[in-house]
C-alpha positions in Angstrom: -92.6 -75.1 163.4 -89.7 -73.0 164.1 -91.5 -71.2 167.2 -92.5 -74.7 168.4 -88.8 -76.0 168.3 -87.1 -72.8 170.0 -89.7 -73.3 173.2 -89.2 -77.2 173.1 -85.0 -76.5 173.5 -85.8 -74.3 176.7 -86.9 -76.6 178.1 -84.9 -78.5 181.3 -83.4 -81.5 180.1 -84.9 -83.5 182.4 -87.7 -82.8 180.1 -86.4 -83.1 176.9 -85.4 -86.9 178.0 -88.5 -87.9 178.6 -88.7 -87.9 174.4 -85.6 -90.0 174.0 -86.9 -93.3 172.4 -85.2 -96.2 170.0 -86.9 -97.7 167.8 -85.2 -101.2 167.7 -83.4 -100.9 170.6 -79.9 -100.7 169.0 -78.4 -98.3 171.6 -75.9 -96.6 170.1 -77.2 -95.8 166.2 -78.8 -92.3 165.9 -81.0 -94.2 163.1 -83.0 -95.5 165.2 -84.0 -92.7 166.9 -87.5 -90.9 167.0 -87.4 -88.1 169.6 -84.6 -86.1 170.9 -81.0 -86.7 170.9 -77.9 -83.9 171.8 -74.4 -84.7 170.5 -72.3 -83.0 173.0 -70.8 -80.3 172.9 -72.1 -80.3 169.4 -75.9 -80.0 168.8 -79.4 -81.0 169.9 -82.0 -82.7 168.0 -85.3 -84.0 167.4 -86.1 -86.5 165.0 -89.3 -86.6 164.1 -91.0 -90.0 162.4 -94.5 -90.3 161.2 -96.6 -93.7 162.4 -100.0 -94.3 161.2 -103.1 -95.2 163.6 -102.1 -97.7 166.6 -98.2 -96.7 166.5 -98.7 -95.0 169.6 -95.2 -92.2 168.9 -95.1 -90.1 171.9 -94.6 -86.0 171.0 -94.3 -83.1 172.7 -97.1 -80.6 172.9 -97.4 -77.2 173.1 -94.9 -74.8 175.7 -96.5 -71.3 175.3 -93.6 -68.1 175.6 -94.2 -64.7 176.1 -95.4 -62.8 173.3 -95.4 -65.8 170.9 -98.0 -67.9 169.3 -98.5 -71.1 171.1 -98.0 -73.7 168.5 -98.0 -77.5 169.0 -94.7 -79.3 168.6 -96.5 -82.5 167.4 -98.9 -81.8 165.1 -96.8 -79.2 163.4 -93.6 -81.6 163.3 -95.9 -84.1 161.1 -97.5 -81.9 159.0 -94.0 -80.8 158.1 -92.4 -84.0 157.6 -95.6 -85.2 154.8 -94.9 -81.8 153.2 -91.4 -82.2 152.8 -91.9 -86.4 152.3 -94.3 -85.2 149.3 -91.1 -82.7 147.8 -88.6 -85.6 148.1 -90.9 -87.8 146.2 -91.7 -85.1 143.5 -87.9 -84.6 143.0 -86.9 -88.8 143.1 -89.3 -88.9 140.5 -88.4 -86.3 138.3 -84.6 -88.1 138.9 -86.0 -90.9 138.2 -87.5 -90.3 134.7 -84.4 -88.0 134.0 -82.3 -91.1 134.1 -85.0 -93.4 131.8 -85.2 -95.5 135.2 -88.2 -97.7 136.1 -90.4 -96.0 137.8 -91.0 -99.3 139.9 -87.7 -98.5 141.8 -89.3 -95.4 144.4 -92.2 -98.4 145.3 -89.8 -101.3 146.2 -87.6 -98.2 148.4 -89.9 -95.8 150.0 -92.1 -96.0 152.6 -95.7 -97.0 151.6 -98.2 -93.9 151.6 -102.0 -94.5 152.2 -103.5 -90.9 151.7 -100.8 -87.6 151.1 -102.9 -85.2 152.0 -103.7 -86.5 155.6 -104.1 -84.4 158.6 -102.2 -85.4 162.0 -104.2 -86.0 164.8 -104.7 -86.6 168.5 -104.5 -90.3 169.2 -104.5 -90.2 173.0 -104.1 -86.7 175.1 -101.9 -85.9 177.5 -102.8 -87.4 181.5 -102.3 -84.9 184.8 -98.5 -87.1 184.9 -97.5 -87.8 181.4 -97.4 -84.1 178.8 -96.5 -86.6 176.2 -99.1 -87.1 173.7 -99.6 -89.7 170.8 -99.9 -88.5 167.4 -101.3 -90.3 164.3 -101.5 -89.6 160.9 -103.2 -91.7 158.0 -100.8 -91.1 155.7 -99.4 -94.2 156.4 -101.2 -98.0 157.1 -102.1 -98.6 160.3 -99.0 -99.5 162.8 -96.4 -98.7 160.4 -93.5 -96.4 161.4 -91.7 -94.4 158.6 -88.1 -95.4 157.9 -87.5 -91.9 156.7 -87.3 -89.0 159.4 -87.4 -85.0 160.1 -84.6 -84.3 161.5 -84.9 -80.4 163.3 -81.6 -79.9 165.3 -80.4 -76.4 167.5 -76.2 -75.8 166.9 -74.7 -74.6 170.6 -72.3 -71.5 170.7 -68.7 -70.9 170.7 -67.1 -71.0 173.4 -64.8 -68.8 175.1 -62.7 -71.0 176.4 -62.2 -74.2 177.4 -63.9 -75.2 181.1 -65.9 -71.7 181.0 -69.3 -71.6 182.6 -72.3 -69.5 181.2 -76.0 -68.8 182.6 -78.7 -69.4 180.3 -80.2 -66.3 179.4 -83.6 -68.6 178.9 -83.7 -71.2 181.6 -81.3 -69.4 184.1 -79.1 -72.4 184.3 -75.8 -72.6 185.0 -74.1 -74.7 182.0 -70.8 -75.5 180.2 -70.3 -72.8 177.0 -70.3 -74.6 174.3 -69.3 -74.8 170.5 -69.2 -72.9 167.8 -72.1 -74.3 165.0 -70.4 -76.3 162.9 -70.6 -80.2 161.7 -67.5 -82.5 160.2 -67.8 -82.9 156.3 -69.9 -86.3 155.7 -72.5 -88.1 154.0 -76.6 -88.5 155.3 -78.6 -91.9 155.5 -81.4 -92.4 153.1 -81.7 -91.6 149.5 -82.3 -87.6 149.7 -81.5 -85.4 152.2 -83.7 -81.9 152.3 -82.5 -78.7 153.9 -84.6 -75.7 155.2 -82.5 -72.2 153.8 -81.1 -70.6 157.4 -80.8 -66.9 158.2 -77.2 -68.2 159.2 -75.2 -69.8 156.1 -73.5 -72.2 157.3 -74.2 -75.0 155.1 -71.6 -76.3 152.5 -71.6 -79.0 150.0 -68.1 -80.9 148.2 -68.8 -79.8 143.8 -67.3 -83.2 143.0 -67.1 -81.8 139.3 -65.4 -78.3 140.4 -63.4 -80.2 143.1 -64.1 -77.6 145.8 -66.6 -76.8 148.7 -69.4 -74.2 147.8 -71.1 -72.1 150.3 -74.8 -73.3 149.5 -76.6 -71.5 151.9 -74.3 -68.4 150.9 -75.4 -68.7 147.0 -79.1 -68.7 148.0 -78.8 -65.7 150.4 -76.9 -63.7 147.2 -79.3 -65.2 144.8 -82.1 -64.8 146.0 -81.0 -61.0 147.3 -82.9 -61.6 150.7 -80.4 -62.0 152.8 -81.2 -63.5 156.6 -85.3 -63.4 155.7 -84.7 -66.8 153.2 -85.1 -68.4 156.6 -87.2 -71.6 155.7 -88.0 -70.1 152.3 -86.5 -72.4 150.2 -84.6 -75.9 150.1 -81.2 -77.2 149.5 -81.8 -81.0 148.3 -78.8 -83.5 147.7 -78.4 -87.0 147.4 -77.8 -89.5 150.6 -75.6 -92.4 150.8 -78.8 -94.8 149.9 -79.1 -93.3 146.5 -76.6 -95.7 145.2 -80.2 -98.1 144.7 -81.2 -95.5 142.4 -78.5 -95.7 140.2 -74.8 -96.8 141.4 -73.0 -95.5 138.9 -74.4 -92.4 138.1 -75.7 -91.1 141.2 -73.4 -90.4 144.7 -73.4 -89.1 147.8 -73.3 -85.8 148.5 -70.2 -84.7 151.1 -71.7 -81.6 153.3 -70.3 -80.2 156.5 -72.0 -77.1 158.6 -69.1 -74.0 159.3 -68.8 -71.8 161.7 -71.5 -68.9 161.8 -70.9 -66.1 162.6 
């Protein structure tokens, strides 16, 4: 998924845009988003939901690069978001019986899944004018769109200094330098929020118990003695602001930010 997301962001943006979709129409909450979004000067994204038979979600295909597998963006973006759907259940539920809650709870607040093991497919293919293509997945019922989401998202660099221009060393453009990676402390939408392990630690959560922030991504690069190969190896789960349902006085949102890497 990785290599599919690293050709999709060289890509113009005139192309990119032509994912930009809202799901209600609300203009101006990233919620309702399924397809790509950029924060300036910040980040770009690509939120990724799954619909079942008829929903019709329009996903990029496949942008082949030099020396690199060709792998397609939309089929590999679903399968990824039931895997890590499947984890977030697995890990509610052992919260869930941890805490002597019913187990009733997870079916009145998660999305409704038909068949887990499901594989994405096809629903209509791309026309001479229109790349896009339609992908479906059974793991859901027919015309419903998940209210959960994969979120994949591409930190700009640093920049040099303010007003600075810089060429794309990928698409040749000309374009404003940008940030260095790094994200204000807050809290996620949803009930659980689950994190790939980068090559670059950057990710740090707020130890409400220790009072202080803790270098997560830092710990599982020492841990694990790996270093930058824990890329995608393992996962940093932590509670989102909906996990007050769960249990409002025992379970809270987790405060995060993204630092600078270096």
């Amino acid at each position: 998924m990785d290599l599919a997301l690293r050709a999709f962001c060289t890509q113009p943006l005139a192309e990119k845009a032509r994912f930009v979709s809202m799901m209600n129409g609300e203009k101006f909450s990233p919620n309702e988003y399924h397809g790509y979004a950029e924060v300036q000067n910040l980040k770009e994204q690509f939120m990724v939901r799954v619909g079942g038979p008829g929903t019709g979600l329009r996903y990029p295909g496949s942008y082949p690069q030099p020396g690199s597998p060709s792998i397609h963006f939309g089929l590999a973006s679903v399968a990824l978001f039931q895997h890590m759907d499947q984890l977030s259940r697995r890990c509610l539920a052992a919260v869930v019986d941890h805490q002597g809650l019913s187990g009733d709870i997870l079916k009145r607040i998660l999305d409704p899944v038909i068949n887990p093991e499901a594989t994405p497919y096809r629903e209509t293919p791309p026309t001479p004018n229109d790349s896009r293509e339609s992908i479906s997945s059974q793991y859901n019922v027919d015309g419903y769109v998940t209210s959960s989401l994969l979120d994949m998202f591409r930190y700009y660099n640093k920049a040099d200094g303010a007003g600075t221009k810089e060429v794309s060393e990928v698409t040749k453009d000309t374009q404003p330098k940008r940030y260095m990676n790094n994200h204000l402390s807050h809290t996620d939408s949803g009930i659980l929020t689950a994190v790939l392990s980068s090559a670059l630690p950057g990710l740090e959560v707020y130890d409400q118990l220790l009072k202080k922030w803790i270098s997560l991504e830092k710990v599982i690069h020492s841990q694990s003695g790996e270093g930058p190969s824990v890329f995608a190896k393992y996962v940093s789960v932590f509670w989102g602001d909906s996990c007050v349902y769960l249990s409002p006085k025992r379970t809270t949102p987790t405060l995060h930010r993204v630092v600078s890497c270096k």
